[in-house]
C-alpha positions as CSV (number, residue, x, y, z in Angstrom):
1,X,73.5,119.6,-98.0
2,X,74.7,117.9,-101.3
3,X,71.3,117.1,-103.7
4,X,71.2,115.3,-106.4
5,X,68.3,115.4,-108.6
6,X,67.8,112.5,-111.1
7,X,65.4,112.6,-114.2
8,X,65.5,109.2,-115.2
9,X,64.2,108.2,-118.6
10,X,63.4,105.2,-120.7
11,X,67.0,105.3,-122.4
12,X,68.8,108.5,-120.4
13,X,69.3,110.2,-116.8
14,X,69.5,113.5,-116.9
15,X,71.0,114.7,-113.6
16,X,72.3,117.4,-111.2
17,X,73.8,117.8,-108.3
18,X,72.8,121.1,-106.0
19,X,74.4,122.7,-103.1
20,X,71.2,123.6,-100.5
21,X,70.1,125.7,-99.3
22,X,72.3,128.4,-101.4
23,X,70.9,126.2,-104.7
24,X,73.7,126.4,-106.8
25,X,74.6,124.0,-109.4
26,X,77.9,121.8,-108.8
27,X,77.7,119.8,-111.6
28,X,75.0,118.7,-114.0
29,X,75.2,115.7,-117.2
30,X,73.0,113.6,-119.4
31,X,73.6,109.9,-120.3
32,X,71.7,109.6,-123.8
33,X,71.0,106.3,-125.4
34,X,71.7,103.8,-122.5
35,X,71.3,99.7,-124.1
36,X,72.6,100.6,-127.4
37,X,75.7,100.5,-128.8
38,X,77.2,104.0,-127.9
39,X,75.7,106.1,-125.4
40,X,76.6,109.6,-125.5
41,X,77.5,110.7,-121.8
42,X,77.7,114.4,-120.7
43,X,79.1,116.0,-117.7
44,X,79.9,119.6,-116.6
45,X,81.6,120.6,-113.6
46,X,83.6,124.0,-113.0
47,X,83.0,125.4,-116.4
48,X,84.3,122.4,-117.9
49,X,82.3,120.0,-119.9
50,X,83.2,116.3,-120.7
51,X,82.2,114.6,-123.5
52,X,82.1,110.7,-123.8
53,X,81.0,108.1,-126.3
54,X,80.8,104.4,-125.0
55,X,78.8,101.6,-124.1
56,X,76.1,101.4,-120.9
57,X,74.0,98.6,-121.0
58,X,71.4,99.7,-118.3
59,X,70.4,102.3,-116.1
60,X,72.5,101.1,-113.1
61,X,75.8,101.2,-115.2
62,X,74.6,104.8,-116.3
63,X,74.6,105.7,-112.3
64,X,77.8,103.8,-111.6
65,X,79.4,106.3,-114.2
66,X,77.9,109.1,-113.2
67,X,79.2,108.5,-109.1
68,X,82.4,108.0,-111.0
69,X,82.4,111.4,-112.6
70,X,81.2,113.0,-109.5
71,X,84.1,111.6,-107.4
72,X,86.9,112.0,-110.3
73,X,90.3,113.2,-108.9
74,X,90.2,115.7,-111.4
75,X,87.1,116.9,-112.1
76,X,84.7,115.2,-109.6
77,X,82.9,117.6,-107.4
78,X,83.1,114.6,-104.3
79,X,85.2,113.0,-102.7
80,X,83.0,110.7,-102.1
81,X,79.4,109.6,-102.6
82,X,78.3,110.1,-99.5
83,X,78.9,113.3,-99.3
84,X,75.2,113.2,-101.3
85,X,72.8,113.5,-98.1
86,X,69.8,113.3,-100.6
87,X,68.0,112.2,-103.7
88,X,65.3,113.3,-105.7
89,X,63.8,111.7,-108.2
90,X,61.3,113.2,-111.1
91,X,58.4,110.7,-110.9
92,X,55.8,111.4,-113.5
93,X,52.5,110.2,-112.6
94,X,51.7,109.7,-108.9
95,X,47.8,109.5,-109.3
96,X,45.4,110.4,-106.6
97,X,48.1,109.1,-104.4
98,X,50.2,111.9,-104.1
99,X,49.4,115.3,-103.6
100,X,53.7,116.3,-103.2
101,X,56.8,115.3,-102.7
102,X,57.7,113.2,-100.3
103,X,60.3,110.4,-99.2
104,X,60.3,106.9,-101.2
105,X,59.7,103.6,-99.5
106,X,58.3,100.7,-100.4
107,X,54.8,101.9,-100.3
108,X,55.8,104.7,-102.4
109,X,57.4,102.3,-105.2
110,X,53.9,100.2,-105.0
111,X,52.2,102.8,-105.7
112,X,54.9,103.9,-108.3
113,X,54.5,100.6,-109.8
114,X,50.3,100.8,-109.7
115,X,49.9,103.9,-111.7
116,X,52.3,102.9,-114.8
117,X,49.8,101.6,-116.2
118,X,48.7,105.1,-116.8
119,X,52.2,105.6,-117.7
120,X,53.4,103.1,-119.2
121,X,56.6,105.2,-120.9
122,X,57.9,107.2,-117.9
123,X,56.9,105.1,-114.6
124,X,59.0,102.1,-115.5
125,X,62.0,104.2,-116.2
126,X,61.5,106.5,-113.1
127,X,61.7,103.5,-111.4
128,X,64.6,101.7,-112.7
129,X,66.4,105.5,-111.8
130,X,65.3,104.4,-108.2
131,X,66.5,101.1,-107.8
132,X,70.1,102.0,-109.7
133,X,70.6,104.9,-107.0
134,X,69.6,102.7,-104.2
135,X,72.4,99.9,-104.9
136,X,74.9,103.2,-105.0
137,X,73.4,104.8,-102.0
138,X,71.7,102.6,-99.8
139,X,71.7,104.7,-96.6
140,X,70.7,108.1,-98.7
141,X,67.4,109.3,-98.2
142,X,65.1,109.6,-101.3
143,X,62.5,111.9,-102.3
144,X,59.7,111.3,-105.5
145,X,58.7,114.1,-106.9
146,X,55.4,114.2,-109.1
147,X,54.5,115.7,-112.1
148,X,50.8,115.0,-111.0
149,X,51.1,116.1,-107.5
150,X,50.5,119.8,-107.6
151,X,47.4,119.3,-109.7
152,X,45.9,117.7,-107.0
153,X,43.9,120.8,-106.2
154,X,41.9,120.3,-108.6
155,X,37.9,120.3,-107.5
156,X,36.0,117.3,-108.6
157,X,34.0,119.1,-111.1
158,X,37.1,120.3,-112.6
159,X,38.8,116.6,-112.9
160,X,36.1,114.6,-114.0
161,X,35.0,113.8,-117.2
162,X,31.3,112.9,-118.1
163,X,31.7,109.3,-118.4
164,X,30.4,106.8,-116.1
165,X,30.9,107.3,-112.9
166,X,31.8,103.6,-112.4
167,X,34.8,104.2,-114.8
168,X,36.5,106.4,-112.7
169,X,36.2,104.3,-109.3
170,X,37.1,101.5,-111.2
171,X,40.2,102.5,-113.6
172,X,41.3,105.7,-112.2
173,X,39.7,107.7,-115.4
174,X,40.0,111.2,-114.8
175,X,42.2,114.5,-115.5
176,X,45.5,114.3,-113.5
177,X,47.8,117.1,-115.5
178,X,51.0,117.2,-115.9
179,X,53.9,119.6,-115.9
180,X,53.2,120.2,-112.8
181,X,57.1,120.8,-111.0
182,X,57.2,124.0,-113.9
183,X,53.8,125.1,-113.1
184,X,54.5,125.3,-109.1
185,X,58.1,126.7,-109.3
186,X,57.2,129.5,-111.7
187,X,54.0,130.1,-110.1
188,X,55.9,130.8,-106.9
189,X,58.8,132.9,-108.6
190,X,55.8,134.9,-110.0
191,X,54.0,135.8,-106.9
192,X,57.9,136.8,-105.3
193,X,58.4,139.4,-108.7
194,X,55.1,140.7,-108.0
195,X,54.8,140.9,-104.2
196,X,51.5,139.3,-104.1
197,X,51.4,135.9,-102.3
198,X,48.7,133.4,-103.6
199,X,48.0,135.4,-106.4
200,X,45.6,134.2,-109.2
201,X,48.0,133.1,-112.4
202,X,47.6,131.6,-115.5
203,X,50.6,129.5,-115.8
204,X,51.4,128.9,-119.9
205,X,54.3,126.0,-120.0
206,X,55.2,126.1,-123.8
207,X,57.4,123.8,-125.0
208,X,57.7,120.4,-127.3
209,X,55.1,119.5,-124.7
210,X,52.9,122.1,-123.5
211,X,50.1,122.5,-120.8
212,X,48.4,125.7,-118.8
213,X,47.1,125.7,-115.3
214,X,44.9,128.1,-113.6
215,X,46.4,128.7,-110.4
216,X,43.7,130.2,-107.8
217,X,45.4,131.2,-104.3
218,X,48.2,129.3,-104.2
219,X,46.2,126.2,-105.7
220,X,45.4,124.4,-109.1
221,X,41.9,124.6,-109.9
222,X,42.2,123.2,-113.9
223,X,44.8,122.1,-116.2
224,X,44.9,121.6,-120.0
225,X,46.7,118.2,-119.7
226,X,44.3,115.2,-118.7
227,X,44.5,111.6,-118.2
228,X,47.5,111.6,-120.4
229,X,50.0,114.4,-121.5
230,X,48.2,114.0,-124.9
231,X,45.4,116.3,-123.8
232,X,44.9,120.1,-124.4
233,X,47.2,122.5,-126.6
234,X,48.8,121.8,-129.6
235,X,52.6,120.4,-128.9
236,X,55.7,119.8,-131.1
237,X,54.6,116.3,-132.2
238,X,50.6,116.1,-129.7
239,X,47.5,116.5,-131.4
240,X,46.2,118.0,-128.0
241,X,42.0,118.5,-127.7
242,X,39.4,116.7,-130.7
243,X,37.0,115.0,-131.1
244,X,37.1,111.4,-129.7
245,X,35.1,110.1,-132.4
246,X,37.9,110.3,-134.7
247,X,40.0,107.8,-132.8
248,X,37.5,105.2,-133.7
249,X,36.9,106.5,-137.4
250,X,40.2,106.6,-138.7
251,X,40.8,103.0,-136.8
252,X,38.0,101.7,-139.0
253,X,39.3,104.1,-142.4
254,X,42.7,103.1,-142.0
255,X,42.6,99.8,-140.6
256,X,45.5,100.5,-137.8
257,X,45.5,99.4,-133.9
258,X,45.5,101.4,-131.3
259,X,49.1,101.5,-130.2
260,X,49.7,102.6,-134.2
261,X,47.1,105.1,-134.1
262,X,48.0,106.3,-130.8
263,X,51.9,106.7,-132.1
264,X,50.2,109.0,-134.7
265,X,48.7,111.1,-131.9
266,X,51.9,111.3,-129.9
267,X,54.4,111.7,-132.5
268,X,53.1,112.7,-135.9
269,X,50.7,114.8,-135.1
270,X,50.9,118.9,-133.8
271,X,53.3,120.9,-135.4
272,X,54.6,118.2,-137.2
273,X,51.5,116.9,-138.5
274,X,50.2,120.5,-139.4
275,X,53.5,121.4,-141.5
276,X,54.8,118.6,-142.5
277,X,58.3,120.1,-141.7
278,X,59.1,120.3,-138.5
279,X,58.3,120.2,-134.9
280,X,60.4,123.3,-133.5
281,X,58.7,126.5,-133.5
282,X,61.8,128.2,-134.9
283,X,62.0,126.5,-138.2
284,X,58.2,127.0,-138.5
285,X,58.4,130.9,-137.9
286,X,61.9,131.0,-140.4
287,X,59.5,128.9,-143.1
288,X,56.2,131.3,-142.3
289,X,58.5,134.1,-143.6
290,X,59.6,132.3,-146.7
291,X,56.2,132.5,-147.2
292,X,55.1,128.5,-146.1
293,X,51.8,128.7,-145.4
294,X,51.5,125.4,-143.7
295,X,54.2,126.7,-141.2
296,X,51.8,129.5,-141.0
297,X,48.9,127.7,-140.0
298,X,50.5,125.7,-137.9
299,X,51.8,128.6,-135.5
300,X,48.1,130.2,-135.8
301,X,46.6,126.7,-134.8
302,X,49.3,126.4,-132.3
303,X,48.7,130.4,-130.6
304,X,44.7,130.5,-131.1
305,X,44.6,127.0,-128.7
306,X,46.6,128.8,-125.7
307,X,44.3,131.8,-126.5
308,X,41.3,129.8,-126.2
309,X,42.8,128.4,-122.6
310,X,44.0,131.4,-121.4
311,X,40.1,132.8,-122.1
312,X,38.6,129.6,-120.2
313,X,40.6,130.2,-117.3
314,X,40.3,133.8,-116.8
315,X,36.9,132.7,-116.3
316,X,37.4,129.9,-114.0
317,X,39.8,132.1,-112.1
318,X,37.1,135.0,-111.8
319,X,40.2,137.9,-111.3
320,X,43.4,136.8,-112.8
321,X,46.5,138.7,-111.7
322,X,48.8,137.7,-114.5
323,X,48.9,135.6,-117.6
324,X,52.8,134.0,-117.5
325,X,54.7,132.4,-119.9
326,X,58.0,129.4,-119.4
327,X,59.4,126.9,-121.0
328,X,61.4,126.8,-124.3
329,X,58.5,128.4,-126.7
330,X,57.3,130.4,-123.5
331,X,60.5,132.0,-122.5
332,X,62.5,132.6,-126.1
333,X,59.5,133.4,-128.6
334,X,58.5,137.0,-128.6
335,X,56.6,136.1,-131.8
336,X,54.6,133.7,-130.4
337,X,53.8,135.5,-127.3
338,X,52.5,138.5,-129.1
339,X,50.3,136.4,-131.5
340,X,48.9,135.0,-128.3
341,X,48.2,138.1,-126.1
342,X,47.7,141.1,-129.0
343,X,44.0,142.5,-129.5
344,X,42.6,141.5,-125.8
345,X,42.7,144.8,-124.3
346,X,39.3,144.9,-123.6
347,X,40.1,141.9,-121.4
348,X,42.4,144.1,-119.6
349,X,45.8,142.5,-121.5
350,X,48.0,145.1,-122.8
351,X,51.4,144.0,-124.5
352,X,54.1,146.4,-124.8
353,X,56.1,145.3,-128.0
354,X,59.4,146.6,-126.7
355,X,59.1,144.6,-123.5
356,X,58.3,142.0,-125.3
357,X,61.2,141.8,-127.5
358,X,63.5,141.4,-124.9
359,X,65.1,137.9,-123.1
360,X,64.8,136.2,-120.3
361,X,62.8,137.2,-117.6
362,X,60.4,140.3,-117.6
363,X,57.7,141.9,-117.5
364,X,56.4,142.5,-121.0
365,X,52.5,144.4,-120.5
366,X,51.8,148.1,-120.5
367,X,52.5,149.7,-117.4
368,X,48.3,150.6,-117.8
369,X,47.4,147.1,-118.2
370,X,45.4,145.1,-115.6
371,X,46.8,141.5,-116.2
372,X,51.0,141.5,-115.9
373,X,52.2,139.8,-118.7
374,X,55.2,137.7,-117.7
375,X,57.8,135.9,-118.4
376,X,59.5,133.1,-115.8
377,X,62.1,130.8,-116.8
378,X,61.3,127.4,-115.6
379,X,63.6,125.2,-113.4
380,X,62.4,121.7,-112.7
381,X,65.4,120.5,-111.3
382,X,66.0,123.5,-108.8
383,X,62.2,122.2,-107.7
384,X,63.2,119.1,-107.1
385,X,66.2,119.9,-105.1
386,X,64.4,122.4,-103.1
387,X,61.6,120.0,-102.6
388,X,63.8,117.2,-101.9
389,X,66.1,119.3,-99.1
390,X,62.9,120.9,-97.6
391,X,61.9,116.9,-96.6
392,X,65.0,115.6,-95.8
393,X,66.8,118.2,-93.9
């Protein structure tokens, strides 16, 4: 069966198309900058790459292009689109509604539809991905896919926050996490390196965005990430954890509202805010050793948050198995992943500095250690696809 797996954004679709079960990639693009004046499309097929610069004025343009790339005489993958026997559809915040994947109707857009206000950036957009595949493929069965949904595990005490009860029941206030396609994929490549099934993990997703899950038997039991992705570590451009009190304080010093403060908390604030430079962890570590020292302390804010996570859960978890690392920090920062993990071998983590140093996937603790320290690339898409065959074969 032909998948293809959309990731539908405010202004871009990234998608790919997968061959299941054997999940390889036939072709995968990105349409950038859809309603403006030039959107940059990007398509790769066969070890070729096309590059294109025009105009798409909305979402369902942007999936009439990319069916024509897919079915091109020369270097379409189709010959036509219904060869695709399903889609699935990155959905980012499903609520208490869905615990997994599963096939979109119109109960399943309702409730699509109900939780953006929660979401008010990425619903809407998953949506309008939706309804531009369904005028192309009408007859094509369609799977949502929720950044929310594997979080669901999560035990009361662990979602709740110490407000009102009343506020919960009546506006959904709670921790929902996010992240959570990355956190079940390499949770489950994990357990498959280390011949353990339903082991206990500590899943570290590091990116521009980052959140850790503490995975007991097969199941999330916490999650940094909350109501919002603004919750937990320190991101790229995310405050992450303080004080609430300081929302209102610098409303009242400042004299800003809250969509301007809240801009500050999502976009200026992390990394960025910290160094003043830059929200990419490389150009921080290549300024530390120029000597910056805000790069500096950004990084050491940055690696003593996870710490502080990783120690929390290892608690929640009772025995922990491994402590892993994905995403683009998580996977191609040896730097970071040593500043994280060195000096707890009391705790039974043990890094081995050559391992370490190496790419991609490994294993990077002391062969005497009693928590692996991992390494799992992440694959989101894959997920989707396998999640979206899985349902709809």
């Amino acid at each position: 069966m032909k998948v293809l797996v959309i990731n539908s954004g405010s202004s871009s679709i990234k998608y790919q198309v997968f061959q299941m079960p054997e999940s390889s990639v036939l072709a995968k693009g990105l349409i950038e900058r859809i309603g403006e004046e030039k959107s940059n499309v990007k398509y790769s097929a066969s070890d070729e790459t096309i590059e294109i610069e025009t105009k798409i004025a909305n979402h369902e343009d942007g999936m009439s292009l990319i069916f024509k790339l897919l079915t091109d005489s020369k270097n379409g993958i189709l010959k036509d689109v219904n060869e695709i026997g399903s889609v699935g559809h990155r959905i980012v915040h499903g609520g208490e509604a869905f615990t997994g994947s599963v096939i979109i109707d119109d109960n399943v857009v309702a409730k699509i539809e109900e939780y953006s206000d929660l979401s008010p950036l990425h619903n809407p957009a998953n949506l309008t991905g939706i309804n531009a595949c369904k005028k192309s493929l009408q007859d094509t069965p369609m799977v949502g896919c929720f950044d929310t949904g594997f979080h669901q595990t999560m035990p009361e005490h662990a979602y709740l926050y110490a407000l009102p009860y009343e506020y919960y029941k009546k506006y959904k206030v709670r921790r929902y996490g996010f992240h959570g396609t990355s956190h079940k994929y390499v949770y489950n490549e994990a357990c498959k390196i280390l011949g353990k099934p339903n082991a206990n993990i500590i899943t570290c997703h590091l990116g521009n965005g980052g959140s850790i899950a503490a995975i007991k038997d097969g199941k999330c039991i916490d999650t940094s990430m909350g109501l919002t992705p603004l919750e937990g570590l320190i991101m790229g451009t995310r405050s992450g954890d303080m004080d609430p009190a300081i929302v209102t304080y610098l409303m009242d010093k400042m004299n800003v509202t809250t969509k301007e403060l809240n801009d500050i908390m999502n976009k200026k604030s992390g990394l960025l805010g910290i160094s003043a430079i830059s929200n990419d962890m490389r150009t921080l570590i290549e300024e530390k050793d120029k000597g910056n020292k805000k790069a500096e302390l950004a990084i050491k804010m940055f690696c003593y948050r996870v710490r502080k996570y990783i120690g929390s859960y290892m608690i929640a978890l009772e025995k922990t198995d491994a402590i892993l690392f994905t995403g683009g920090i998580g996977e191609n920062n040896p730097f970071v992943r040593k500043w994280i993990t060195e000096n707890l071998e009391f705790y039974g983590i043990e890094v081995d500095d050559k391992k370490n140093n190496t790419r991609g996937e490994s294993i990077f603790s002391k062969d005497s250690a009693k928590i692996k320290l991992m390494v799992v690339s992440t694959d989101e898409e894959l997920s989707i696809a396998i999640d979206t065959y899985n349902i709809c074969k």
